[in-house]
MARDRENRO-401965 format. One record per residue: residue in one letter; y, z, x of N, C-alpha, C, O in turn. Coordinates in steps of 0.2 Angstrom, whole numbers, plus 2048, in hexadecimal, padded with zeros to 3 digits. Example, Ala and Ser with C-alpha at 12.3 -4.5 7.8 and 13.67 -1.06 7.14 Angstrom:
2
A7E48278427EA82783E7F08278427EF82A847 S7F58238407FB824844800827840806828843 
//
This chain:
351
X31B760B7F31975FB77319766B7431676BB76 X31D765B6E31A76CB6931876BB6431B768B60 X31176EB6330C76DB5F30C775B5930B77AB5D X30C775B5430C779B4F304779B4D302773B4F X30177DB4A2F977DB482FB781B42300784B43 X2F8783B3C2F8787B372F1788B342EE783B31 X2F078CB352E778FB312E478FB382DE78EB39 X2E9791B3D2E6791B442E2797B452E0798B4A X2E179DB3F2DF7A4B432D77A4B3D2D57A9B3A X2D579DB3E2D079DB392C979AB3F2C979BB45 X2C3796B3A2BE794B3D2BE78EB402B978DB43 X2C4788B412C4783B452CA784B4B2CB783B51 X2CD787B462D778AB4B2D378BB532D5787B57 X2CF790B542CE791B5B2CC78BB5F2CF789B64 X2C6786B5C2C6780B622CB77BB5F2C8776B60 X2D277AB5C2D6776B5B2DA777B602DB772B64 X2DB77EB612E2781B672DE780B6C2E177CB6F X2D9781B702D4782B752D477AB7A2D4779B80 X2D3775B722D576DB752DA76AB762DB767B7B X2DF76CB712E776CB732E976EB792EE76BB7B X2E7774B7B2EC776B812E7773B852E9774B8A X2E076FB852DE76CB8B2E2763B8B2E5761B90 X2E1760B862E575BB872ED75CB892F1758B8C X2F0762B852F6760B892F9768B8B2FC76DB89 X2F7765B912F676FB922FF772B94301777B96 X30476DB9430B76FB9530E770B8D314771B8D X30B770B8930F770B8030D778B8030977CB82 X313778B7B31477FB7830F77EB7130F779B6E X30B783B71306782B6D308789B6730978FB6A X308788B6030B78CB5D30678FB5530678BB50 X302794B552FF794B4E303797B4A308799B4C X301798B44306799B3D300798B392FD793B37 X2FD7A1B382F67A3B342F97ABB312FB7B0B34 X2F87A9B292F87B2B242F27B8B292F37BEB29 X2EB7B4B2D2E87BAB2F2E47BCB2C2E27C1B2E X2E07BAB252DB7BBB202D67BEB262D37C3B27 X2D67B8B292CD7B8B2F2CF7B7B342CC7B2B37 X2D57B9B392D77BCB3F2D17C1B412CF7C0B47 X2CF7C5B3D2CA7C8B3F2C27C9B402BF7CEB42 X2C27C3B3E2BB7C1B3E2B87BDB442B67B8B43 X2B87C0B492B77BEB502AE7BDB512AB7C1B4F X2AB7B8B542A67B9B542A57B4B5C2A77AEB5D X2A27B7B6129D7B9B662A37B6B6A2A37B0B6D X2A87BBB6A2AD7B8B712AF7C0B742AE7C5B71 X2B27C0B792B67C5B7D2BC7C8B7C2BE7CEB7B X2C17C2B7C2C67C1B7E2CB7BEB752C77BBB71 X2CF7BEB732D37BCB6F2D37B4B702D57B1B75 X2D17B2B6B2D27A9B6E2D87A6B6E2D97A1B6F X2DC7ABB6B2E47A5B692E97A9B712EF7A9B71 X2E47AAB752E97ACB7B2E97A4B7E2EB7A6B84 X2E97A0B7F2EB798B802F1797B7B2F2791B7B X2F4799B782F7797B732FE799B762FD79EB7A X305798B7530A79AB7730F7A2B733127A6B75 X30C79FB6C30F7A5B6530B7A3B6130979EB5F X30B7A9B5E3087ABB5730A7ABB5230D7B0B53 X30B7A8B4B30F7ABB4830B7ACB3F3087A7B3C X30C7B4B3F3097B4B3930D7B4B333117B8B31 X30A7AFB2F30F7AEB2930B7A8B233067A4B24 X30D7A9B1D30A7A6B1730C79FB1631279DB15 X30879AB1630B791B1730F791B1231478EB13 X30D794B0B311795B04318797B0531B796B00 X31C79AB0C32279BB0B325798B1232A799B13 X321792B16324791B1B32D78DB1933078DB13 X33078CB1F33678BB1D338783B23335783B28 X33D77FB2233E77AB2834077AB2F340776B34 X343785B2E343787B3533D788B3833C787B3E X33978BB3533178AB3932F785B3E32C785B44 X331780B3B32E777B3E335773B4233476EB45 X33C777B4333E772B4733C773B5033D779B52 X33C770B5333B76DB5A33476BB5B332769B60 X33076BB5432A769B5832775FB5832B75BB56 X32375FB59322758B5A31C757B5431B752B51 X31A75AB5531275AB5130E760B4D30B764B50 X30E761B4630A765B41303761B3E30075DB3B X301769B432F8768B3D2F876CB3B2FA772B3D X2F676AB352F576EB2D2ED770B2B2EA76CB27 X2EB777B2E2E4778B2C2E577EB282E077FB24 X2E9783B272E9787B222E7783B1C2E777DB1A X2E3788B192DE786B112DB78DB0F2D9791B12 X2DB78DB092D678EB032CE789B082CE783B07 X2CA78AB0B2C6787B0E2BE783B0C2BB77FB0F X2BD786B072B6784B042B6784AFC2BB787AF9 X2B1781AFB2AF780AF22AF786AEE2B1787AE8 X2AB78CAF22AB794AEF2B2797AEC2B4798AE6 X2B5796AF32BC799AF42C0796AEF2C279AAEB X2C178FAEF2C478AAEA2C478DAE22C878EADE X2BD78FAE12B878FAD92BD797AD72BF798AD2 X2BE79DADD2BF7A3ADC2C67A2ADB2C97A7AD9 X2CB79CADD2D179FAE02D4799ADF2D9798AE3 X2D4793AD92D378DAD62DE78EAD72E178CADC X2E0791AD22E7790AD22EB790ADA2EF78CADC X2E6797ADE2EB796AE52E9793AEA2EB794AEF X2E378CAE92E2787AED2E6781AEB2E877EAF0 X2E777FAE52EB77CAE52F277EAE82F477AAEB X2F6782AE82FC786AEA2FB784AF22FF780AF5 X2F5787AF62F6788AFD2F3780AFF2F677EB04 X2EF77EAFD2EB779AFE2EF772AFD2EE76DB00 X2F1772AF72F476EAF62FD76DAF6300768AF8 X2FF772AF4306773AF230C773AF8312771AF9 X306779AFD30A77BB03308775B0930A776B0E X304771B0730376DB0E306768B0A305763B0C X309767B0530F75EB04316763B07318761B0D X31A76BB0531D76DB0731E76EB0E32376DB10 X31A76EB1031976EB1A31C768B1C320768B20 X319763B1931875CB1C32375AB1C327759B21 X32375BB1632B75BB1432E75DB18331759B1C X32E762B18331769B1D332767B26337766B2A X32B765B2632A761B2D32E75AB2F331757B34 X32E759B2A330751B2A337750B2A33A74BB2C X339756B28344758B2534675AB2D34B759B30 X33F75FB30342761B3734175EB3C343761B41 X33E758B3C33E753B43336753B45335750B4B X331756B4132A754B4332774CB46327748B42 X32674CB49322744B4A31C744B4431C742B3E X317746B47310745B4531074DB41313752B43 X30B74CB3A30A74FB3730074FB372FD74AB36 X2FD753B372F6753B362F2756B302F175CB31 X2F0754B2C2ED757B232E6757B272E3752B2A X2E375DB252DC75FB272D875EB1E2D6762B1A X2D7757B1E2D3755B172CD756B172CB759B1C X2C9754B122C1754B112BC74EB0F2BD748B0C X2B874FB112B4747B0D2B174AB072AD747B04 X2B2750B072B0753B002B3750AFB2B0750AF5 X2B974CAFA2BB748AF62B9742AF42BC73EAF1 X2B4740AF62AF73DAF52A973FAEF2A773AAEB X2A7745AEF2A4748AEA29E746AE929B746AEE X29A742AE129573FAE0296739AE2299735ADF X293737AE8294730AEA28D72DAF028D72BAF6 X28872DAEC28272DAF127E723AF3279722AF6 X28471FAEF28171AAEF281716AF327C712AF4 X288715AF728A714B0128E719B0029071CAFC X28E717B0929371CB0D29A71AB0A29B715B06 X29D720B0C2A371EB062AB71CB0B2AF720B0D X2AD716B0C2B2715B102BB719B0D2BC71DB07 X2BE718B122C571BB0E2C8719B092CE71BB08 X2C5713B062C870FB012C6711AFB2C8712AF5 X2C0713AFD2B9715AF42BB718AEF2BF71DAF1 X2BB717AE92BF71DAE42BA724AE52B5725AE7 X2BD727AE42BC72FAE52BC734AE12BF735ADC X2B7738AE22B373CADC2B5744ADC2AF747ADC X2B9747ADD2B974EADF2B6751AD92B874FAD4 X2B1757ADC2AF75BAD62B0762AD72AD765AD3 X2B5765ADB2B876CADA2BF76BADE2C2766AE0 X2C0772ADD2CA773ADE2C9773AE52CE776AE6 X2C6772AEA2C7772AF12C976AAF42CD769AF9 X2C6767AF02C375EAF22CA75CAEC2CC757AED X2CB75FAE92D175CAE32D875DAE82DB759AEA X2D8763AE92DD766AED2DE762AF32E3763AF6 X2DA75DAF62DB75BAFE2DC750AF92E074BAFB X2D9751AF42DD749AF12E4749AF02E8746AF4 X2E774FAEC2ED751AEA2F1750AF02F474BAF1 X2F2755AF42F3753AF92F574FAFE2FA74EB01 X2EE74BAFE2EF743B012F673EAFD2FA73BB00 X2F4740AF72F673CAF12FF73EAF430473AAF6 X300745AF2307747AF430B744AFB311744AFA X308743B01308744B0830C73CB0831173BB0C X30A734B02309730B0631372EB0631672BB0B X315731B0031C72DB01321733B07327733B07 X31C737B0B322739B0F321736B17323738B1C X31E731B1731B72FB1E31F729B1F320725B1A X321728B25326722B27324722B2D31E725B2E X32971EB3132771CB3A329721B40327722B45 X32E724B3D33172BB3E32D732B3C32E737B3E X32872FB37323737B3631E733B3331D730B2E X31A735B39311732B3830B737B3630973CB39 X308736B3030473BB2C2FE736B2E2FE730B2E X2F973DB302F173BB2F2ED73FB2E2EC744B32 X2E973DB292E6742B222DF743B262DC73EB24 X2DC745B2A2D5743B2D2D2749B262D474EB26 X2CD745B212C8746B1F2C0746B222BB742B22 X2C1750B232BB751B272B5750B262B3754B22 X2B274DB272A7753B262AA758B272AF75AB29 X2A375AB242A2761B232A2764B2929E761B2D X2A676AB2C2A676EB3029F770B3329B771B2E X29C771B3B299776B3D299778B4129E777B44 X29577EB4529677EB4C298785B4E29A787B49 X29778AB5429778EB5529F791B552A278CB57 X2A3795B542AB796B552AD79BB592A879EB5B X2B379EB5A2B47A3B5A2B47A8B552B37AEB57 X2B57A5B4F2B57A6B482B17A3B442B27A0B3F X2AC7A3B472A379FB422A57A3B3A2A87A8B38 X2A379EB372A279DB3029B79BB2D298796B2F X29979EB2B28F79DB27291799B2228E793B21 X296799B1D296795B1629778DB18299789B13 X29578BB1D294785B1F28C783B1E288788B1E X28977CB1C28177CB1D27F77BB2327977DB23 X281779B2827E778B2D27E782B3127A784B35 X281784B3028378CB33281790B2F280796B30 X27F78EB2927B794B24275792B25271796B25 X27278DB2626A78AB2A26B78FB2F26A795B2D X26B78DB3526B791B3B26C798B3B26A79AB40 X26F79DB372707A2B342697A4B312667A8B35 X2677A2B2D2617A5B2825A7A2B2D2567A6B2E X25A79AB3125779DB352567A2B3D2527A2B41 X25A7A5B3C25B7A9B442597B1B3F2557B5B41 X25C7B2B3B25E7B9B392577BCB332557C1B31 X2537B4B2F24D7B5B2B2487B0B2C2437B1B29 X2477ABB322437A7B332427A2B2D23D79FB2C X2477A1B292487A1B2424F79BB2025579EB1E X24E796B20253791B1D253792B1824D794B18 X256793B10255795B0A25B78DB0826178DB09 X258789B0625B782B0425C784AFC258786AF8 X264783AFA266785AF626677FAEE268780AE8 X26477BAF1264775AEE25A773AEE255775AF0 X25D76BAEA254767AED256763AF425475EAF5 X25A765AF625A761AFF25C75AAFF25E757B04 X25B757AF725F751AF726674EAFA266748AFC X26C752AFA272751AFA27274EB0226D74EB06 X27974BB04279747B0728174AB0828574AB04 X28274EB0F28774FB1228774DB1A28374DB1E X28F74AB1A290749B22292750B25294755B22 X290751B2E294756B31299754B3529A74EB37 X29A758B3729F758B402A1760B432A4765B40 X29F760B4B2A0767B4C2A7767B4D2AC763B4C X2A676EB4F2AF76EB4E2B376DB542BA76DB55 X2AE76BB5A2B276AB5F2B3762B5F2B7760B63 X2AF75EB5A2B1758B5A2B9756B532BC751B53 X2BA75CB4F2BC75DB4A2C375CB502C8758B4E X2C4760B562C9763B5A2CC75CB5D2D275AB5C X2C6758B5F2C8752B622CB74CB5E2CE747B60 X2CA74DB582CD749B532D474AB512D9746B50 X2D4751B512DD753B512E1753B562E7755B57 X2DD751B5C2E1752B612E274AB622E7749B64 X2DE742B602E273DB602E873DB592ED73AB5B X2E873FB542EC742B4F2F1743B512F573EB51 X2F3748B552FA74CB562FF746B5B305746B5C X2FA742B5E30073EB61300735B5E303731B61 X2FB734B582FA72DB5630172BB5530572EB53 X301725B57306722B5630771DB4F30271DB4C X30B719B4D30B716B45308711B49302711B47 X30970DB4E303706B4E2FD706B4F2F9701B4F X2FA70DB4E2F470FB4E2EF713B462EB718B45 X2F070DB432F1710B3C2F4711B362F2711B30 X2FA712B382FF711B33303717B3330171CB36 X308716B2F30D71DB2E30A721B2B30A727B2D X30571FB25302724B212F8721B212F571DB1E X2F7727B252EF727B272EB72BB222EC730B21 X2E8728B212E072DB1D2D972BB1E2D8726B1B X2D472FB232D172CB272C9731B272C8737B29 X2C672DB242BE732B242BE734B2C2BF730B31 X2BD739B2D2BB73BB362B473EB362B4744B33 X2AF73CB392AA73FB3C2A4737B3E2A7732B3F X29F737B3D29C733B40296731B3C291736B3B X29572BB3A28D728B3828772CB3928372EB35 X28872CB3F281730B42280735B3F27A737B3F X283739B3B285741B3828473FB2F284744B2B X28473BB2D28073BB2827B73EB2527673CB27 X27A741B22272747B23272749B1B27774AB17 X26B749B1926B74CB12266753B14261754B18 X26A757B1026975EB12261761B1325F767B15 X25E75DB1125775FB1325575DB1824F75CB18 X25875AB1D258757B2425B75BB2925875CB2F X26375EB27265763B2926076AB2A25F76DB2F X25D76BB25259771B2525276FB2724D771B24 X250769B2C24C768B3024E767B3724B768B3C X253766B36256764B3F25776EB41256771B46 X259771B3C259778B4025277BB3F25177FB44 X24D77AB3C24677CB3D24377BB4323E77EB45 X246773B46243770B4B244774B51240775B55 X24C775B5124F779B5824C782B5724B785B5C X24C785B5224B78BB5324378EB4E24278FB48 X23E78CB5523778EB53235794B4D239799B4C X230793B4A230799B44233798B3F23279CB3A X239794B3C23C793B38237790B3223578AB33 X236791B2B235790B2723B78EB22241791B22 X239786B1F23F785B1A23C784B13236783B10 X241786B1123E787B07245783B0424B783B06 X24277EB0124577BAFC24577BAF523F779AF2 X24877DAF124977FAE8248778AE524E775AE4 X243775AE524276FAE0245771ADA24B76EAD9 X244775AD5248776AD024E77AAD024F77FACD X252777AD425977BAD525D776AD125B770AD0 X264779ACE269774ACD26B76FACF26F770AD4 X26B76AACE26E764AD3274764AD5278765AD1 X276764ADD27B765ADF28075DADE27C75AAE1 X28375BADD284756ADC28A754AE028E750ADE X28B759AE5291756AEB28C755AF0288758AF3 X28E750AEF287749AF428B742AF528D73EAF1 X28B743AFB28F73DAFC28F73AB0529173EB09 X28D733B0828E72FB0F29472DB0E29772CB09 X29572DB1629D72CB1629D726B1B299727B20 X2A0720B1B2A271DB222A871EB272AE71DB26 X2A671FB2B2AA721B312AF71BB352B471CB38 X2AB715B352AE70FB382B470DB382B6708B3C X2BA712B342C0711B362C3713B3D2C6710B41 X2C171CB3B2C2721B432C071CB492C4719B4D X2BA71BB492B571BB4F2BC712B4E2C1715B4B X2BD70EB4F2C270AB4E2C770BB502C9707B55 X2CD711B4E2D0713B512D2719B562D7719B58 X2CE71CB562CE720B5A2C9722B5F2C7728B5F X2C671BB632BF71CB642BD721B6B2B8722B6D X2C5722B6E2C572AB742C572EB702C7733B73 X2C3730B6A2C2737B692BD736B612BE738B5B X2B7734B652B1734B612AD738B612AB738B66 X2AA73DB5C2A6741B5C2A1742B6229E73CB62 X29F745B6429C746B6C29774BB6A29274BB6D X29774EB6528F755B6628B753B6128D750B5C X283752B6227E750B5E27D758B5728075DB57 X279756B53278758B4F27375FB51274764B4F X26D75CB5726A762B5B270766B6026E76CB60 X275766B62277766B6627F76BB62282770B65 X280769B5C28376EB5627E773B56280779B56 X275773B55271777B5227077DB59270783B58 X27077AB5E26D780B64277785B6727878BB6A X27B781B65281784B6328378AB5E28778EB5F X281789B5A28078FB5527A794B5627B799B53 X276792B5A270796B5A27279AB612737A0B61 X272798B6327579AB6C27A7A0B692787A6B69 X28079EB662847A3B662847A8B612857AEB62 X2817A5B5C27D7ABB562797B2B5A2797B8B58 X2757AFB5F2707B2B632737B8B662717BEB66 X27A7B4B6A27C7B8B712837BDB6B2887BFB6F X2837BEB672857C2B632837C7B5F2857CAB5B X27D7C7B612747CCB5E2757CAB562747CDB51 X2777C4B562777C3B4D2707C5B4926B7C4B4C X26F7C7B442697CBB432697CBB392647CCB36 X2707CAB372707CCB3126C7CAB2B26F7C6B27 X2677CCB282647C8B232687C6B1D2677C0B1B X26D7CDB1B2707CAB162757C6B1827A7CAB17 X2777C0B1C27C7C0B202817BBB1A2877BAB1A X27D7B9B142837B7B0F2867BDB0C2877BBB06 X2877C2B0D28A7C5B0C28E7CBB102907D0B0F X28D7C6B172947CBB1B2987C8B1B2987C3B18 X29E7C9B202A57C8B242A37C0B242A87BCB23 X29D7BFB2529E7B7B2729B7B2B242977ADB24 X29E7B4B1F29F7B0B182A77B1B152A87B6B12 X2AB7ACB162B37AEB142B47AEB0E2BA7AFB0E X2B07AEB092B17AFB042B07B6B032B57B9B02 X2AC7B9B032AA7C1B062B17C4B092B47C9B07 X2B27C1B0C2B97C3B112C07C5B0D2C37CBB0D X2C27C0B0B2C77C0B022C57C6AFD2C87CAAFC X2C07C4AFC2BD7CAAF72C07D1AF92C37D5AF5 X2BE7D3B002BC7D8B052C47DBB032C57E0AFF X2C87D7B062D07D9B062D47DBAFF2D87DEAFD X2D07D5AFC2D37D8AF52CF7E0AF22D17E5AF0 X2CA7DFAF22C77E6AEE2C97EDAF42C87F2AF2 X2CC7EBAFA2CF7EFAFE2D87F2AFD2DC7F6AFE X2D97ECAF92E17ECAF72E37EBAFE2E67F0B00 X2E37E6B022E57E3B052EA7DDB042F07DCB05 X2E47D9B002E77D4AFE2E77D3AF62E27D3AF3 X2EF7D2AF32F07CFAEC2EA7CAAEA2E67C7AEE X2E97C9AE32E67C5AE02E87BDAE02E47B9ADF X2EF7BEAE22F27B8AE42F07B7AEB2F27B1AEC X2EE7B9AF12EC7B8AF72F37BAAFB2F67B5AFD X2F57BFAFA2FB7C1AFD2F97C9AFF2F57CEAFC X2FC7C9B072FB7D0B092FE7D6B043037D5B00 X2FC7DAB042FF7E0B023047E2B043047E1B0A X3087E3B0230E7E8B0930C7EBB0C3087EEB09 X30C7ECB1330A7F4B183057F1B193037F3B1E X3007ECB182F97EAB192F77E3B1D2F17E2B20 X2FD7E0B1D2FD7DAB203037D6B263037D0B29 
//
């Protein structure tokens, strides 16, 4: 089997390729990442994409149908990645996020790809705190990251047939220790503030309501993905992925890590803005179809994983929303470095 990944030299890329070559340890395993945060390695030894067969660095905005012929299966995690990001960089998430994953799919599909895989959100959900929201529910997106991942779906459905199987797995929210750990998550900026300040700083009233999933179960879901077949869902899939149990309103989250890491104090802003991307998701489709590759890691069990590796990394940072491990921080870094174009394009000689 040849498996293609894109956005593989990011915060999920490493346990995506790690699962991949465990379940199918004979496939040519192949990433295709620009390298923003290739260098943002966090508590490893060794290069983690040495399980991988090639590398290749390049921008999804110019991929071509010679890229994708002989493989069998495309996942598509390159993104424009969070709501911050989206807010600063609105015109080229649309472009990257949306424009070049219908482009991909295309391209994929002209060269003989089977399965395609779109790394969605349940943030297209938005304000929806009334039920869990199934994948039929009408859909509230409330910025250009969660708009960018509808669009797409949207664009995705009339290229899928029996001969090319698309599935949209719309994630929870990311957590979990990485190669390439990211804080601008809530369950990892908890665990951050209390390791580094004894200290959770609830940025909201704790009200909101978000699902999670680690990222090693995020791994497991794209690995039934890459080989679904149409009788299992259909030509064209889009599927909440993560699990009931993972429900949590955010002032639960920032109790479940006070619980596991003693000394921690949390502070909640009653009088903060309302955050209004709040929303339960139901999962009963996944867990239905694809019930060998059901979320496995508990909610304690994501918290003592971040705290474990934060630790064995002498993490220490107070201000830590304001270093490397914040990607948005990161972007900024390279542009005010003249690395990177305003348009998110390497410089010449730089990239």
């Amino acid at each position: 089997m040849k498996i293609m990944v894109t956005g593989n030299l990011g915060y999920i890329g490493p346990s995506v390729m790690s699962q991949l070559r465990q379940s199918y340890p004979l496939s040519y395993l192949v990433g295709m990442d620009l390298g923003f945060f290739s260098h943002c390695l966090t508590g490893v030894e060794a290069f983690p994409e040495s399980v991988i067969d090639r590398q290749i660095i390049k921008d999804v905005r110019d991929v071509e149908q010679a890229d994708f012929i002989g493989f069998d299966a495309v996942v598509h995690l390159a993104a424009v990645s969070n709501d911050s990001m989206g807010k600063s960089f609105e015109r080229i998430t649309d472009e990257i996020n949306c424009q070049s994953s219908i482009k991909i799919a295309r391209l994929a599909k002209s060269a003989g790809v089977r399965n395609y895989v779109f790394a969605s959100s349940c943030s297209v959900y938005g304000e929806a705190t009334a039920f869990a929201k199934k994948e039929e529910h009408a859909l509230n997106p409330l910025t250009a990251y969660a708009r960018s991942k509808i669009d797409t779906e949207i664009g995705l459905k009339n290229l899928a047939t029996e001969e090319f199987v698309i599935t949209c797995l719309r994630f929870a929210t990311a957590c979990g220790f990485s190669a390439r750990t990211r804080l601008d998550l809530v369950l990892n900026d908890f665990v951050a503030g209390a390791i580094a300040n004894g200290l959770i700083e609830v940025l909201s009233d704790g009200t909101p309501w978000r699902p999670l999933i680690h990222i090693a179960d995020m791994a497991r879901a794209i690995d039934w993905a890459v080989s679904r077949e149409v009788h299992n869902g259909g030509s064209m899939l889009v599927i909440n992925t993560g699990s009931d149990e993972w429900n949590y309103q955010v002032s639960e989250l920032a109790d479940a890590v006070a619980t596991e890491i003693s000394g921690t104090k949390v502070e909640i802003n009653p009088n903060a803005m309302p955050d209004n991307r709040s929303y339960k998701v139901d999962f009963s489709k996944f867990q239905e179809l694809a019930p060998k590759h059901q979320p496995q890691i508990s909610i304690v069990e994501a918290v003592r994983d971040l705290r474990d590796g934060l630790k064995d990394m002498g993490f220490s940072n107070r201000k830590y929303r304001e270093s490397s491990l914040i990607r948005l921080n990161v972007l900024n870094g390279h542009i005010k470095s003249n690395r990177l174009t305003d348009n998110l394009k390497w410089v010449m000689g730089n990239g």
